[in-house]
C-alpha positions in Angstrom: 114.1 113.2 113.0 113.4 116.4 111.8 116.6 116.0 108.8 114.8 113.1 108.0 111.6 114.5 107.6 112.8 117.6 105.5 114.9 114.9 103.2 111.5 112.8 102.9 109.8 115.4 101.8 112.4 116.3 99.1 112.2 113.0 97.6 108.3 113.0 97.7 108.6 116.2 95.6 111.0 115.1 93.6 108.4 111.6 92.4 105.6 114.2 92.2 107.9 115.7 89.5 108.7 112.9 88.1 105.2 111.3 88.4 102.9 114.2 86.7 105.7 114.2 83.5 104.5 110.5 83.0 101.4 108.3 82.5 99.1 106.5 84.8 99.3 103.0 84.6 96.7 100.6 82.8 95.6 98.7 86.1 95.2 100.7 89.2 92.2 100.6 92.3 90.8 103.5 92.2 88.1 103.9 94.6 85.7 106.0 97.3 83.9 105.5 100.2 80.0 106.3 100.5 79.2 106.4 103.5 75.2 105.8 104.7 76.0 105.9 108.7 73.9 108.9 110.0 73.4 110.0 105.8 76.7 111.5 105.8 77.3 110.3 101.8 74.0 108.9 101.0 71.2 109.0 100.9 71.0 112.7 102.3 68.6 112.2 104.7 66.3 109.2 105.7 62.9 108.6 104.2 63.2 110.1 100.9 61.0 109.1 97.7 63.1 106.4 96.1 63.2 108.3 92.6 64.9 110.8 94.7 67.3 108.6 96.2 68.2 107.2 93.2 69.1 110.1 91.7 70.9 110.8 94.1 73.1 107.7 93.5 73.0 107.9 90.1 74.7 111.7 90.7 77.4 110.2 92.6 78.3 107.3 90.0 78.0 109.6 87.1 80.6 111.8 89.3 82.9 109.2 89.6 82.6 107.7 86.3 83.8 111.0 84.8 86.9 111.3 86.9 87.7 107.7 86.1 87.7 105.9 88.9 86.9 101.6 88.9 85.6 101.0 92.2 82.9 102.1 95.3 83.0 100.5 98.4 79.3 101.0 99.8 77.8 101.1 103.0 75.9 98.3 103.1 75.7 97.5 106.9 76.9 100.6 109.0 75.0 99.3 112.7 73.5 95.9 112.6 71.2 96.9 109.8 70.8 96.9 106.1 70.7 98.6 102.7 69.7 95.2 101.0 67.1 92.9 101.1 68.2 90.7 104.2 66.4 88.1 106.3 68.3 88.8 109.2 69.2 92.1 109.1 66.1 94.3 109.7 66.3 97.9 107.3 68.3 100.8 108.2 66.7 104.0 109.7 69.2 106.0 107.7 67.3 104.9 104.8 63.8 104.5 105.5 63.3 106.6 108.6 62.4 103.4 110.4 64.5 100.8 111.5 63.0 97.6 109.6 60.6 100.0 107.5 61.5 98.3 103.9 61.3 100.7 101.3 58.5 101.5 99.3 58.7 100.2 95.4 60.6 97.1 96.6 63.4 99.5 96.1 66.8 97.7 96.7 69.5 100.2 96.9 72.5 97.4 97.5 71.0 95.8 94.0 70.6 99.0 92.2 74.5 100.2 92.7 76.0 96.8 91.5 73.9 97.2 88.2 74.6 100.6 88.2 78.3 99.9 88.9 78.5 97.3 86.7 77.8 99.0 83.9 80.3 101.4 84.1 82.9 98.3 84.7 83.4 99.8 87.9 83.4 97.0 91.0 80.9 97.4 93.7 82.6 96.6 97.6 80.3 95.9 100.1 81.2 97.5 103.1 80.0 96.3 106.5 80.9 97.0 109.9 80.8 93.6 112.4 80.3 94.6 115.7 79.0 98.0 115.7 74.9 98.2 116.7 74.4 101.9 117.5 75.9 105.2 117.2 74.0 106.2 120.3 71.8 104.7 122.9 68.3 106.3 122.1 67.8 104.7 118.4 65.0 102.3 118.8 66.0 98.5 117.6 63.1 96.9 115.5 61.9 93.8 116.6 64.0 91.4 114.5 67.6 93.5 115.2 69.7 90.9 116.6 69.9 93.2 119.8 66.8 92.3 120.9 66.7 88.9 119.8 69.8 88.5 121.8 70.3 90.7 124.0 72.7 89.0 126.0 75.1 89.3 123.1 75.7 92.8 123.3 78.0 95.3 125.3 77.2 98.8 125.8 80.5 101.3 125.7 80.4 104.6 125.8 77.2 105.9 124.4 77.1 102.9 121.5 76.1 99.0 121.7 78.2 96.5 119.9 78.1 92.6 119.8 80.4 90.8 121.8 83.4 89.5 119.8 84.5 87.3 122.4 81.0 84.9 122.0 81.4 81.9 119.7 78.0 82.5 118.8 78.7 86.0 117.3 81.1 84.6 115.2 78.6 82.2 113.8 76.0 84.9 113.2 78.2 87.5 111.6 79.4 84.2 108.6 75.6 83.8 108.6 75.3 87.2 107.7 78.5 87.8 105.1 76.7 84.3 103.6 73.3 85.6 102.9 75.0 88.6 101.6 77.0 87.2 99.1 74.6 84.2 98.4 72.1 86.9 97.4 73.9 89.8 95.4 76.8 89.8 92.6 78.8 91.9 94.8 82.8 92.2 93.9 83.8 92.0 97.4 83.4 92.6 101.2 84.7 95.2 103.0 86.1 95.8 106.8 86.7 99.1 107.6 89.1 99.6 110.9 86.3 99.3 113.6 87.1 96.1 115.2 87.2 96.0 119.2 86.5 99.5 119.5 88.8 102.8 120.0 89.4 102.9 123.4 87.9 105.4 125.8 90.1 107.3 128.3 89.5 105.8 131.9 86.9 103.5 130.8 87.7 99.5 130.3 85.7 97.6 127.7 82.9 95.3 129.5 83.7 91.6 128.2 85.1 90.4 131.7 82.1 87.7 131.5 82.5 86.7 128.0 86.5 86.1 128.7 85.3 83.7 132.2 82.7 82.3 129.7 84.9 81.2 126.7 88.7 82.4 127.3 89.2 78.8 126.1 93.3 78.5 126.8 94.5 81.9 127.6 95.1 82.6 131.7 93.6 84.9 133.4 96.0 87.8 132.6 96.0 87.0 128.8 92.6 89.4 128.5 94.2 91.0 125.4 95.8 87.8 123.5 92.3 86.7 124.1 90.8 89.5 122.3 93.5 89.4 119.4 92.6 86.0 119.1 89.0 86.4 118.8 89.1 88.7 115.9 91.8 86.5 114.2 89.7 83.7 114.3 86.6 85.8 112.8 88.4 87.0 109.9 89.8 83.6 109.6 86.5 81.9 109.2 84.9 84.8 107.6 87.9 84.0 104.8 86.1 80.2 104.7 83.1 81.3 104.5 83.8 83.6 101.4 85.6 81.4 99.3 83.3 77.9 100.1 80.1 80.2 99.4 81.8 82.2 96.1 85.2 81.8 95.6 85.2 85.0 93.2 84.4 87.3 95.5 87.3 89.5 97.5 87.4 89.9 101.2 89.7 93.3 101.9 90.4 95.4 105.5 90.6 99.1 105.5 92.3 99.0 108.9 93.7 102.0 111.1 96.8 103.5 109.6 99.5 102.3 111.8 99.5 98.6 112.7 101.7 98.8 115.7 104.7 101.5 116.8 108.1 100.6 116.5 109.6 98.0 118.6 113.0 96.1 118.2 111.5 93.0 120.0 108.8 92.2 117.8 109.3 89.5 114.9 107.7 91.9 111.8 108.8 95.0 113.5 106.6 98.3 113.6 106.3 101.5 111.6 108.7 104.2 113.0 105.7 106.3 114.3 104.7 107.4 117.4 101.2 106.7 117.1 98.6 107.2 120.2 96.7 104.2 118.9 97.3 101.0 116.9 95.6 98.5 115.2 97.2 96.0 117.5 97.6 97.3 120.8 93.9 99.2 120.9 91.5 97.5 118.6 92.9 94.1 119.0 93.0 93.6 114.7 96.2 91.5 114.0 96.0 93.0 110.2 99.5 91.9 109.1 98.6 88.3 110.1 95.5 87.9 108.2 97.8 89.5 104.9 100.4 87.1 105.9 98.3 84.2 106.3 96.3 85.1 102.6 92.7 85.3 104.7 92.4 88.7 102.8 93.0 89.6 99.3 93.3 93.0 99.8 94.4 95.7 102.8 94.0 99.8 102.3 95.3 101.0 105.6 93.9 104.7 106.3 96.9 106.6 106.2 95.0 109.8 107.1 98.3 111.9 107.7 100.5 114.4 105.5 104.0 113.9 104.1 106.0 115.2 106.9 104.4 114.3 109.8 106.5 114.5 112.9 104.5 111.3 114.6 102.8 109.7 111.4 104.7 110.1 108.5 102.6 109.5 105.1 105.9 108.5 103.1 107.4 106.6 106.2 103.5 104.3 106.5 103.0 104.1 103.0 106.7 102.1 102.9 106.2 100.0 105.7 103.1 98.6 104.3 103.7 97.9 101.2 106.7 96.1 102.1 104.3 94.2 104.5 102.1 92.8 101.4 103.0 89.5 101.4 102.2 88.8 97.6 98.8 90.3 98.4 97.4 94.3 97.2 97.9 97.0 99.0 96.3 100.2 98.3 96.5 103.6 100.4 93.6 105.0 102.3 93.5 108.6 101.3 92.3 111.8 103.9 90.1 113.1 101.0 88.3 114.7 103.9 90.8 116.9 105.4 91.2 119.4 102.4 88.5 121.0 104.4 88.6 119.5 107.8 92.2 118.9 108.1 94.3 121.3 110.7 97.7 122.4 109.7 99.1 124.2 106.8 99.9 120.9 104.7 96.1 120.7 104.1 95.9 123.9 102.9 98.3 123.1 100.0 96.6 122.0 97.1 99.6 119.5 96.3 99.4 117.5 99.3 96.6 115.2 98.3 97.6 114.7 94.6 101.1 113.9 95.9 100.5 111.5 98.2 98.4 109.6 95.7 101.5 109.4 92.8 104.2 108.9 95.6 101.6 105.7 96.5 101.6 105.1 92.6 105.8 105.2 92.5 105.7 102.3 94.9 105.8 98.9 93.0 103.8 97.0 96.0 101.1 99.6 96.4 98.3 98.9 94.0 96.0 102.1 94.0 94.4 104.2 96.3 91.0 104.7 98.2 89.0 108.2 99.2 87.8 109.1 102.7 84.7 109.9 101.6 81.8 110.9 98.5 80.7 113.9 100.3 84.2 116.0 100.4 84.6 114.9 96.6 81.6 116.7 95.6 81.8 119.7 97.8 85.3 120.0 95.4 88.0 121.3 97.9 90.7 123.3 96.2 89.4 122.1 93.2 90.4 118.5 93.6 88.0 117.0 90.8 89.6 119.1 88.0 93.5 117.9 89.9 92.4 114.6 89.3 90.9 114.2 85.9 93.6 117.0 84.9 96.5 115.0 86.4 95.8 112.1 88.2 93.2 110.6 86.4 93.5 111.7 82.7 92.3 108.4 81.3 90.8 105.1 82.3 91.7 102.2 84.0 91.6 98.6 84.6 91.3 96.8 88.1 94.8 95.0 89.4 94.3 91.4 88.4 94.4 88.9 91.5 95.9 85.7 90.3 95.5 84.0 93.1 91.6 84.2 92.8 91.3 84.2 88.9 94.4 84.0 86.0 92.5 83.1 83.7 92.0 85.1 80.1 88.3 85.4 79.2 87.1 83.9 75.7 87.3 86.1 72.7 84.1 86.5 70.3 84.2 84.8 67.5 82.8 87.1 65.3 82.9 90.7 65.5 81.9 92.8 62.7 81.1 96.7 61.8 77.1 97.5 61.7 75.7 99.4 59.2 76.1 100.3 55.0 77.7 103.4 55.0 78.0 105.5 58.5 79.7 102.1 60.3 78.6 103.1 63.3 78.4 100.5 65.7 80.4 97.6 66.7 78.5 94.1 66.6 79.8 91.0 68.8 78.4 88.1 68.0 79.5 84.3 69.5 78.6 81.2 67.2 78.0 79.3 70.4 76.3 79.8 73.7 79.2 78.6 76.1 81.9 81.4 74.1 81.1 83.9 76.8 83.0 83.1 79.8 80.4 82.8 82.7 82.3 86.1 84.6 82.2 88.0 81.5 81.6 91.5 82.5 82.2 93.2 79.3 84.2 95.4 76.5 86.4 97.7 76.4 87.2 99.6 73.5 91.1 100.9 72.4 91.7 103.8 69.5 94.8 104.3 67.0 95.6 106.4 64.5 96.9 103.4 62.0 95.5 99.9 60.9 98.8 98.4 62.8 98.4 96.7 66.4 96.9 98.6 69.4 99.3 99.3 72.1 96.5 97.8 74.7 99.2 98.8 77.6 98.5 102.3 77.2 96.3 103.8 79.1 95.8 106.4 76.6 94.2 104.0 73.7 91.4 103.0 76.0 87.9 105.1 75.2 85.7 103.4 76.3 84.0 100.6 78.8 80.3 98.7 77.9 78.5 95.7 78.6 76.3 95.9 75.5 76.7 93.9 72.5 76.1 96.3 70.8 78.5 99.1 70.9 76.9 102.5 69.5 80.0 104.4 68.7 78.6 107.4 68.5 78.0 107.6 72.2 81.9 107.3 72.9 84.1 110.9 73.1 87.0 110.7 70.4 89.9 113.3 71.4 90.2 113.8 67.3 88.0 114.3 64.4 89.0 112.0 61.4 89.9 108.4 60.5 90.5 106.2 63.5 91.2 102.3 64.0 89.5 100.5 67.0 90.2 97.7 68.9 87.9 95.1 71.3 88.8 93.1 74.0 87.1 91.2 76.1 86.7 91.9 80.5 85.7 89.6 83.1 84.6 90.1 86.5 88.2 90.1 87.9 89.1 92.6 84.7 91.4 90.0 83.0 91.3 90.9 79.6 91.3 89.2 76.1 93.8 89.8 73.0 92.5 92.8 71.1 90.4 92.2 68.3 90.2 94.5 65.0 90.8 97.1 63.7 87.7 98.6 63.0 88.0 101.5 61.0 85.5 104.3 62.0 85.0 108.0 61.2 85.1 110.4 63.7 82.9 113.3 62.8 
């Protein structure tokens, strides 16, 4: 094991070598993770004024903007509450300072970020944990939390409270929920993150005997954990219904734990060779692989929280097995962004480890992009990992991966698009002779540079400048590498960042 380990790692420096001599691609997910369970991300603590709150979002998307990343997936129900305007959900404490206080100003943070997002033609993922109703047993529930109005719904483990998954009527509520959600806000997707049944606690079994005698439907009486697998299949299943019959647009994706089950030479897929003390399958009951095989999910970014090397968890030997385990859906890799400071071991310490694993995860043809575990380590800038990234990683921008299988379709060009102004030419104009030109998803521009009049290489990620939903385009506002004579080029993004033939050039002075 150990030869094997030393030879993977020789290979993973050898595609960091590789990797950092070449160019990021055009599409790739690029995201983080804000947090708002006990204010870890945001806000940074409950009950502040709202101007100061959205500041302090407005902070983190600048942040993220700058380093070039496309994509936030936002806490938007961490315990049975909410950071949106919700008729079922009462209003977190983390924000307010009350659970079911709404905020003063009719400030609606959920609303706020997918303008804010939007804007920046970065995609807004709502994140919301199912079951979860407590992190500890002395937060008070407001009236309308579901916990009181059903209390016979909910299971106390440990010191949390979590709804049943085994009661048909959970089920129902949590689609009723997801539906409101998306019925209400122009969100880009929802997110799972791994909390499903949940992590088991030593000498301590999880309380759902009644709800198996009560609805066990066809498993026998020592099927207690087919049941359970079952009843979060058949969740994400009609939580996949729901989605696409309410907005067919929007994604449904699963961060799940990083190994989905240990090897074994019996099963049909066939495990990860990891020794893992926990699993997807065997402890929190989430059948991941199925729901990728059986396209209920459009994307999965298992948390592959380990380093390269790893004698029990691998990163090289996880990332591998699930991206071969896509199943013509994305993959993207959950990233330890967190463990530059917190992480134990000397492969933490190294100021290579995080940067590698990301372009060993961009050298694999099934793996799509990568997610960051969380805001907060990001901006407290651990071995100077924001400068890596916009140095190295990031240089430039880049588009979302397209999903076909929700959206193939090219957005409409304008049909007129002229230079502004006599003599300065300083803005770009886009103008459409009818009202239906615009494609109902349209999301926005983007904007390409090139030294010469002759066609825009659109595939390089170096030619694109700039992203806006404006009309018009003050180019003045955009920063040009170069002083001097440039050409520009517009195309046209939707909502699922297909893209238009260029249109131009636009010749433009640089001063």
């Amino acid at each position: 094991m150990k030869k094997i380990c030393v030879f993977l790692i020789f290979i993973s420096l050898f595609i960091f070598a590789e990797q950092t001599s070449g160019k990021a691609p055009k599409r790739e997910f690029r995201a983080m993770w804000i947090a708002t369970v006990n204010n870890i991300d945001w806000p940074s603590k409950p009950g502040l004024p709202v101007e100061k709150q959205k500041d302090e979002l407005l902070e983190i998307l600048n942040t993220l903007e700058a380093l070039h990343f496309n994509a936030v997936i936002f806490q938007v129900r961490p315990a049975g509450d909410a950071f949106y305007k919700s008729a079922t959900e009462p209003w977190s404490h983390w924000l307010t300072g009350t659970q079911g206080k709404a905020p003063q100003k009719s400030w609606d943070p959920l609303q706020f970020i997918i303008d804010e997002c939007h804007k920046r033609g970065m995609e807004l993922h709502a994140w919301m944990n199912p079951f979860r109703l407590s992190q500890n047993l002395t937060t008070p529930y407001a009236p309308g939390n579901i916990a009181r109005r059903h209390p016979e719904w909910v299971l106390t483990y440990g010191n949390k409270q979590y709804l049943d998954p085994g009661i048909p009527a959970v089920r129902t509520y949590l689609n009723n929920v997801v539906s409101e959600l998306i019925r209400k806000y122009d969100v880009d997707a929802i997110h799972f993150d791994d909390y499903f049944y949940p992590y088991p606690i030593a000498g301590h079994a999880f309380p759902d005997t009644l709800s198996f005698e009560n609805h066990k439907r066809d498993f026998s009486e020592n099927q207690a954990e087919e049941w359970r697998l079952n009843n979060v299949d058949l969740i994400i299943e009609s939580l996949h219904t729901t989605i696409k019959s309410t907005k067919p647009g929007v994604k449904f994706g699963i961060s799940p734990f990083g190994v989905w089950k240990n090897y074994n030479e019996e099963d049909e897929i066939g495990g990860s060779a990891t020794t893992a003390g926990t699993t997807n399958y065997d402890n929190l009951y989430a059948d991941v692989i199925n729901w990728q095989r059986k396209g209920w999910i459009d994307y999965l970014i298992p948390q592959i929280y380990w380093e390269i090397g790893h004698s029990a968890v691998d990163y090289i030997t996880l990332a591998n097995w699930w991206s071969e385990r896509s199943f013509g859906r994305h993959v993207y890799v959950g990233h330890a962004l967190y463990k530059l400071i917190d992480g134990l071991g000397d492969a933490w310490k190294n100021p290579q480890e995080l940067p590698e694993q990301i372009l060993i995860a961009r050298s694999n043809n099934n793996i799509q992009g990568s997610a960051f575990f969380r805001m907060d380590y990001l901006k407290r800038n651990p071995h100077q990992i924001q400068k890596r990234l916009s140095s190295d990683v990031y240089p430039h921008k880049a588009l979302l991966p397209t999903m076909p299988w929700l959206d193939k379709r090219l957005p409409a060009q304008p049909t007129k698009v002229k230079m502004k102004g006599f003599l300065r030419k300083d803005e770009i104009k886009v103008k459409y002779k009818r009202n239906d030109v615009k494609s109902p998803d349209h999301l926005g521009y983007a904007i390409y540079m090139s030294e010469t009049d002759e066609q825009v290489d659109v595939s390089d990620t170096e030619n694109l400048v700039h992203f806006t939903q404006n009309d018009i385009i003050d180019l003045n506002n955009i920063s040009f590498s170069e002083k001097g004579k440039v050409w520009l080029w517009l195309t046209t993004i939707d909502k699922h960042h297909n893209e238009s033939a260029p249109q131009g050039p636009f010749k433009f002075k640089v001063k």
